[in-house]
C-alpha positions as MATLAB code, in Angstrom:
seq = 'XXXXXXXXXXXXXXXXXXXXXXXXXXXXXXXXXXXXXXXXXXXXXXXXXXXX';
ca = [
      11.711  -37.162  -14.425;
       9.470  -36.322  -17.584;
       8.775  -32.854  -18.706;
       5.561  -32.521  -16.878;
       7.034  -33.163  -13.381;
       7.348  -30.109  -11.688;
       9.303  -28.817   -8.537;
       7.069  -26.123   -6.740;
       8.850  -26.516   -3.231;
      10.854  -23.405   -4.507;
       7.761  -21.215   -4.996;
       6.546  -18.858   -2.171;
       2.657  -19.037   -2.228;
       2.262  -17.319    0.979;
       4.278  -14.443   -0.299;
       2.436  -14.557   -3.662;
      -0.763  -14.121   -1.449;
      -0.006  -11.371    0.687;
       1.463   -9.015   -2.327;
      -1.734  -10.080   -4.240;
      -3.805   -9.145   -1.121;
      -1.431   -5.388   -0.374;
      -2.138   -4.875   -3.992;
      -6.079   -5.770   -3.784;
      -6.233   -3.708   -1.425;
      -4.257   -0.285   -3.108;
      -6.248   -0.841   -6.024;
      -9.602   -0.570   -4.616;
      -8.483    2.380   -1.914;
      -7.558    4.138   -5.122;
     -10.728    3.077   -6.482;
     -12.489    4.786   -3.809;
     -10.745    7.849   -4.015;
     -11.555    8.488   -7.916;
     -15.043    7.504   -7.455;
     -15.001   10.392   -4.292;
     -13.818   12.762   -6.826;
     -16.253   11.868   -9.290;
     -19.296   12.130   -7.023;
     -17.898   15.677   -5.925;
     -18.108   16.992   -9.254;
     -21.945   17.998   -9.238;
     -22.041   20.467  -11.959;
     -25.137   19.251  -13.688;
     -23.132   17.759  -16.524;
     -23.823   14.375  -17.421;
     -21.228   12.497  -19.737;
     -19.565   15.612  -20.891;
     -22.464   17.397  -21.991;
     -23.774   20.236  -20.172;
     -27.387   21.023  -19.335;
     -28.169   24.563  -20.542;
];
């Protein structure tokens, strides 16, 4: 066996997936809920600065 031979019957891809995909999907609930918050802030102020 050389160095470059690998053994990936070991690895679990399907697990790999599904924690990628629960962790997808966290990420962009969260996501949602900051840009929610964002759009409720309608104070007229635009990047930090403040219409007078």
């Amino acid at each position: 066996m050389s160095e470059f031979d690998f053994d990936l019957d070991h690895l679990d891809f399907d697990g790999a997936e599904k924690n990628t995909a629960q962790k997808q999907l966290a990420a962009d609930q969260l996501a949602a809920e900051q840009a929610a918050m964002q759009d409720d802030e309608s104070d007229d102020c635009a990047g930090g600065a403040c219409k007078i």
